[in-house]
C-alpha positions in Angstrom: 0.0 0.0 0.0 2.7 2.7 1.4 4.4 1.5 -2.5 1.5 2.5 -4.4 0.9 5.6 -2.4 4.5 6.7 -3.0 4.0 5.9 -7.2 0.4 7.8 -6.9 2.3 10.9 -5.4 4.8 11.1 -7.3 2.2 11.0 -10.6 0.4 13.6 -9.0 3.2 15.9 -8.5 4.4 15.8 -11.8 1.2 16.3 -13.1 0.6 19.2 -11.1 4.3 20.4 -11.9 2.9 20.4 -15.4 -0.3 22.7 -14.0 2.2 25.0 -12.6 4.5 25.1 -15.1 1.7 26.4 -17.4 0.2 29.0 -15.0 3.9 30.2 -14.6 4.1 30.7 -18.4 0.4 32.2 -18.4 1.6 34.7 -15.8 4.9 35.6 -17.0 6.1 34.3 -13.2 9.3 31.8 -13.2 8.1 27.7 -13.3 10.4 28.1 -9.9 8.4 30.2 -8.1 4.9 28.1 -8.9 6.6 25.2 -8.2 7.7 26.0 -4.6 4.2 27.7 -4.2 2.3 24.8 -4.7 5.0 22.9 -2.9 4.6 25.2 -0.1 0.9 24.4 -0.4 0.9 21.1 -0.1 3.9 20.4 2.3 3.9 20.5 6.2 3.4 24.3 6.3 0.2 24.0 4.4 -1.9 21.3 3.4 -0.1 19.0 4.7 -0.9 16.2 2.0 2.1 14.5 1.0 3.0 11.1 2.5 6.5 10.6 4.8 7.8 8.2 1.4 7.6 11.3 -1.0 9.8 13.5 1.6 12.2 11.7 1.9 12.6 11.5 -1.6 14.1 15.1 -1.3 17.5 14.6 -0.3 18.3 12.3 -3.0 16.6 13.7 -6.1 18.1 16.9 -4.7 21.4 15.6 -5.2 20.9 15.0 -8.5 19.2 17.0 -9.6 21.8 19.7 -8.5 24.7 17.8 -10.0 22.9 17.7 -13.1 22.9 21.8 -12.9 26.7 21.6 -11.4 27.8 19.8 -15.0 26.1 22.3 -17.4 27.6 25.2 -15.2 30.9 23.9 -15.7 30.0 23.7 -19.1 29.8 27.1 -19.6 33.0 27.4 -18.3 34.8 27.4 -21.5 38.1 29.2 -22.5 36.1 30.8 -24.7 33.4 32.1 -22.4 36.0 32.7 -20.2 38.4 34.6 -22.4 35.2 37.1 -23.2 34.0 36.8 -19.7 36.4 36.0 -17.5 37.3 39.0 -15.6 33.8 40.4 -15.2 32.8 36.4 -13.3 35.9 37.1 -10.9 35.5 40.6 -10.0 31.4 40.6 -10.1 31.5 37.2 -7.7 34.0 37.7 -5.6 32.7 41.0 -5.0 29.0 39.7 -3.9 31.0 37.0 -1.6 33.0 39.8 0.0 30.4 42.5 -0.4 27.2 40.5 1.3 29.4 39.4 4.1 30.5 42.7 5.3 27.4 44.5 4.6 25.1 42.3 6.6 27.7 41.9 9.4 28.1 45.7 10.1 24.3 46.1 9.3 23.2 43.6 11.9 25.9 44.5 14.3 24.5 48.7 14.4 21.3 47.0 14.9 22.6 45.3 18.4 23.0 41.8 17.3 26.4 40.3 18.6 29.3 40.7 15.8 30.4 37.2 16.1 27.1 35.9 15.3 26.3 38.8 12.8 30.0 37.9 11.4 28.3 34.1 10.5 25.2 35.6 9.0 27.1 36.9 7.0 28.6 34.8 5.9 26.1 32.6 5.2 24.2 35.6 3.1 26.9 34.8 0.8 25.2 31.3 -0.5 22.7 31.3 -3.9 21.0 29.2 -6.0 22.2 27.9 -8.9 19.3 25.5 -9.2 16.9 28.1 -9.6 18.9 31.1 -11.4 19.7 28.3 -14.2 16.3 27.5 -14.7 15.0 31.2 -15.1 17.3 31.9 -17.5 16.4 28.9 -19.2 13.1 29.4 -19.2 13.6 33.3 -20.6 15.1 32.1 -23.7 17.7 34.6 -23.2 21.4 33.8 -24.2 23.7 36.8 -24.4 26.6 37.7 -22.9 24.8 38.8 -19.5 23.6 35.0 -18.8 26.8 33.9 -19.8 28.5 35.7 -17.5 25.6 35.0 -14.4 26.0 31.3 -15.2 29.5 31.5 -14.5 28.8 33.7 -11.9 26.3 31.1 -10.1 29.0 28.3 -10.8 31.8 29.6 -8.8 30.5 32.3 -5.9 29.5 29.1 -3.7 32.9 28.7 -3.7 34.0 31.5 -2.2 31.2 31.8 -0.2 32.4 28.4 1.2 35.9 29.5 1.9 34.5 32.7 3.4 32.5 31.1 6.0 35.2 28.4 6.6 37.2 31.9 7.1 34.7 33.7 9.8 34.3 30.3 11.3 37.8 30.4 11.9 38.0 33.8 13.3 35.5 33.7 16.1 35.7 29.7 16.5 39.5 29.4 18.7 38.1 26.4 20.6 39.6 24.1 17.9 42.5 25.9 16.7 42.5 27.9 13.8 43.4 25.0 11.1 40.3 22.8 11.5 37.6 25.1 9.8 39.9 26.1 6.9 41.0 22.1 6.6 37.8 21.7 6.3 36.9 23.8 3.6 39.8 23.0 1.7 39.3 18.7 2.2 35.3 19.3 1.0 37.1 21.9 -2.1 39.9 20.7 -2.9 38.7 16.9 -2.8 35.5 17.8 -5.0 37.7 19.4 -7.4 40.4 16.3 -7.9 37.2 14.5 -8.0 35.9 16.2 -10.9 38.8 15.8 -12.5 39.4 11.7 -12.0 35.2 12.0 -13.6 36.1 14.7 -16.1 39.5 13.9 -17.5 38.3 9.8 -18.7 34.6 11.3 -19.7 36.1 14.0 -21.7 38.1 11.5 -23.9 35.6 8.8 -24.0 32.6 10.9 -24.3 30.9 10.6 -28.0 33.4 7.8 -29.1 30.5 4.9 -28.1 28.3 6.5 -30.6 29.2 8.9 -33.4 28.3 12.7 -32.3 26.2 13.8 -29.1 26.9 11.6 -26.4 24.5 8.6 -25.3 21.6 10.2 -23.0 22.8 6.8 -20.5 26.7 7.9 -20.7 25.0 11.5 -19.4 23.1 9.9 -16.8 25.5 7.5 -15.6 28.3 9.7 -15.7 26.2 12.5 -13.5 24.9 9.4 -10.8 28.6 8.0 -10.0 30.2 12.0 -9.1 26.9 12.7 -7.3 27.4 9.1 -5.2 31.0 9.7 -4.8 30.9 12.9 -3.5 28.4 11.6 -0.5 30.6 8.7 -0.6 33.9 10.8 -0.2 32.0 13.9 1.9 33.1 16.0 -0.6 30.9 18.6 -2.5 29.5 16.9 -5.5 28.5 21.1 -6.4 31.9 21.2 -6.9 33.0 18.0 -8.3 30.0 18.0 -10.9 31.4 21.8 -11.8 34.6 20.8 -12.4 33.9 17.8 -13.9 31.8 19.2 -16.2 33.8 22.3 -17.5 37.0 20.1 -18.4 34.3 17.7 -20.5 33.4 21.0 -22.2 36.8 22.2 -22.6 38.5 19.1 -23.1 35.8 17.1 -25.4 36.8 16.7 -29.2 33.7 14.4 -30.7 31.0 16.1 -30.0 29.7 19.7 -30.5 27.6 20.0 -26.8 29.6 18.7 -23.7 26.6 16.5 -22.1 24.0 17.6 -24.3 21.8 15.0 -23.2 21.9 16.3 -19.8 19.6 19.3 -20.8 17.1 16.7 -21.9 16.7 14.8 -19.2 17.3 16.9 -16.6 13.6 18.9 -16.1 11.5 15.6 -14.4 14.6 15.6 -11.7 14.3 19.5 -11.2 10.7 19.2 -10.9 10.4 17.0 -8.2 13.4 18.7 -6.6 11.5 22.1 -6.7 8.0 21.0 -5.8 10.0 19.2 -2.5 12.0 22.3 -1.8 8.4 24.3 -1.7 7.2 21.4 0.5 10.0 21.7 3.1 10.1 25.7 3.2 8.7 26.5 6.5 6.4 29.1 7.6 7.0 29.4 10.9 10.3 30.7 10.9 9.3 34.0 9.1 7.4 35.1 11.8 9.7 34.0 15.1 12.2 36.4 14.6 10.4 39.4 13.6 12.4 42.4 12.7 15.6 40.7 12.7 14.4 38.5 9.9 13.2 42.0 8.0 16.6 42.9 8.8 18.4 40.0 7.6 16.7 40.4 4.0 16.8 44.1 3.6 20.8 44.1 4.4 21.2 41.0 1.7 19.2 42.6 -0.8 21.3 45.9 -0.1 24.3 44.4 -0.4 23.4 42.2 -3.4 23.0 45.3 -5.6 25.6 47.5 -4.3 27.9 44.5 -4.4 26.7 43.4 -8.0 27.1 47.2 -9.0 30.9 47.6 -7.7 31.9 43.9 -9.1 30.5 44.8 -12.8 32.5 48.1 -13.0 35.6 46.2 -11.5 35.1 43.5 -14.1 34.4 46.3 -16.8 30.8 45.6 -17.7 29.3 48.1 -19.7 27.6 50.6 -17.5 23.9 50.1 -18.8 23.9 46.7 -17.6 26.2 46.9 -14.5 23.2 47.3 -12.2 21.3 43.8 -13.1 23.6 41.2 -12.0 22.8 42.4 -7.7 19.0 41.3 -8.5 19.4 38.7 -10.7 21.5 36.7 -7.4 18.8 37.0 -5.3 17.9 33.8 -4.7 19.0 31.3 -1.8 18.7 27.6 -1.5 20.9 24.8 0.3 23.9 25.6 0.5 23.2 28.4 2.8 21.5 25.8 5.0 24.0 23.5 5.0 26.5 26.6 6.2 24.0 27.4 9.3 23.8 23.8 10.4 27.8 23.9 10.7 27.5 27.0 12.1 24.9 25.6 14.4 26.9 22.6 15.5 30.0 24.8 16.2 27.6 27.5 18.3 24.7 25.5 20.4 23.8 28.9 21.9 23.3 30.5 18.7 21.8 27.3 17.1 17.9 28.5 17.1 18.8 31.9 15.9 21.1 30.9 13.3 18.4 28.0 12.1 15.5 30.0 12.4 17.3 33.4 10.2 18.7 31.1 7.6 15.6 28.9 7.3 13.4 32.3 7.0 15.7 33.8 4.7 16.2 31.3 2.2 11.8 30.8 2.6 11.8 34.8 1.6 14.8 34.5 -1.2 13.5 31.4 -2.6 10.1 33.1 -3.5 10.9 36.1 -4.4 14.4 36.1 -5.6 13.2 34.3 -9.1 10.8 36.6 -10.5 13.3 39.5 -9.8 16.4 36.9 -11.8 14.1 36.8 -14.5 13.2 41.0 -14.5 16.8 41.8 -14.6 17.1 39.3 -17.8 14.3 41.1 -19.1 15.6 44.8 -18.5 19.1 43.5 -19.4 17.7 42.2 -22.8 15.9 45.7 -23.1 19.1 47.6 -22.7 20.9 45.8 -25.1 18.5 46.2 -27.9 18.5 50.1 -26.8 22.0 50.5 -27.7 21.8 48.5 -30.5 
């Protein structure tokens, strides 16, 4: 019975995934933001509807489905798109990294908050979503040279947002030393990133010889399931691995014209499910228990998204008009800023509900709102360039 409840879900969901989808092309509102709503309305928070089996679904389809995004972010990582690219993705995303931490430190620290913990905040401001940026610009049609660059953008700044907030861990944490937060960071980088090359390196070379031009649709899949399962396996960050892995396929590749083509194709029932869960686990709750400081919280990261985003495309000599879209178009905030609070957590009991409770309200906010303002600044950015055309 539980079986057949958990196959009936799962047919409902992507039915109503498709029900979404359409209202969010209807509406001229992001699939991603429908999907989390009706996620939203019929997880814990709201209707409550959806058996324990399809929950715990989420962590694993989320894996995938997010190393499936990882390998066609590191596709875009080629020396091409980097050659044209490359210095505005450096200065625009190290920028926000830098920019977001120190903005919502000082900001929550002026409004009484204790630095330390304002310090991890901020840190943990840092994190986006590549999931759902990826998708909206998917979904716009768009391809110019400002979603070229975001898509870079979105595959690296986790990064450094990482390494920042292995950084302020190490600063206010003495307890252990200095070394063991930045040993850390650098085992869960550096490991995903030898990873991605023992995938990348074989699969570049043997990708497209099995068949004659695009590769096999079961060489994408397998290739994508082994780096997510060895990344769990090795506690590594299969974010990074699949990134890696997947820009020296696109770089390295010689039979093929698309590195993973086949990725793109099957990749939409996996971020489905992954979305309409996400929406399911979002709770409600934590928006309201912390009041102003969660008002506080947002206002600071949008702040420091734009004026961040704004210094990082003049330093990366973007051309003025568009300089001020890439701060909105990083709104949004998934994972990888939860799985930064729970470290922060476990280091800082005290702090743990606070921490837990911002992130989690945050990333509620972010995740709704951040990708219908993603796909205005592709819109307004598309405007622009036809303006000066």
């Amino acid at each position: 019975m539980e079986q057949a409840l958990l196959l009936i879900t799962i047919g409902v969901l992507f039915l109503g995934g498709l029900l979404a989808d359409k209202i969010g092309h209807l509406t001229r509102l992001p699939r991603v933001t429908m999907l989390l709503l009706l996620g939203l309305l019929v997880g814990p928070s709201g209707l409550d509807l959806l058996p324990q089996a399809a929950t715990d679904l989420f962590e694993p389809i989320s894996v995938v489905a997010l190393t499936m995004v990882a390998f066609l972010l590191g596709g875009e990582l080629t020396r091409d798109n980097l050659s044209r690219h490359g210095r505005a993705i450096s200065a625009i995303s190290l920028c926000i990294v830098v920019g977001t931490t120190g903005i919502v430190w000082a900001g929550l620290s002026l409004l009484g908050l204790d630095p330390a913990l304002a310090l991890l905040l901020g840190a943990i401001a840092t994190a986006t979503d590549p999931a759902a940026i990826s998708d909206v610009i998917r979904q716009s049609g768009i391809r110019n040279g400002f979603t070229e660059t975001l898509n870079g953008i979105v595959a690296i700044d986790d990064v450094w947002g990482l390494l920042m907030f292995s950084v302020c861990l190490a600063l206010i944490d003495q307890s252990g030393g200095w070394a063991a937060p930045l040993l850390g960071a650098g085992r869960d980088i550096g490991g995903a990133v030898l990873l991605g090359i023992c995938v990348g390196v074989p699969s570049a070379y043997l990708t497209g010889r099995l068949k004659e031009g695009e590769p096999l649709q079961t060489e994408a899949i397998g290739v994508v399931f082994v780096t997510a399962g060895l990344g769990i396996w090795l506690e590594v960050s299969f974010l990074v691995a699949g990134m890696t892995a997947g820009a020296l396929i696109a770089n390295l590749a010689r039979h093929h014209a698309h590195a993973f083509h086949e990725i793109e194709y099957i990749e939409w029932p996996f971020m489905l499910l992954f979305f309409l869960l996400a929406g399911a686990s979002l709770e409600l709750d934590a928006l309201r228990t912390l009041g102003w400081i969660s008002l506080a919280y947002a206002g600071l990261r949008i702040a420091a998204r734009l004026a961040s985003g704004l210094f990082g495309a003049w330093i990366g000599g973007v051309p003025r008009a568009e300089a001020s879209h890439y701060g909105p178009a990083l709104l949004p905030q998934a994972g990888v800023a939860v799985g930064m609070a729970l470290v922060a957590a476990e280091a800082f009991p005290d702090w743990a509900a606070t921490i837990m409770t911002l992130t989690i309200a945050g990333t509620v906010f972010f995740e709704i709102v951040g990708p219908p303002v993603t796909l205005l600044a592709l819109y307004q950015n598309a405007r622009a360039r036809r303006d000066r055309l």
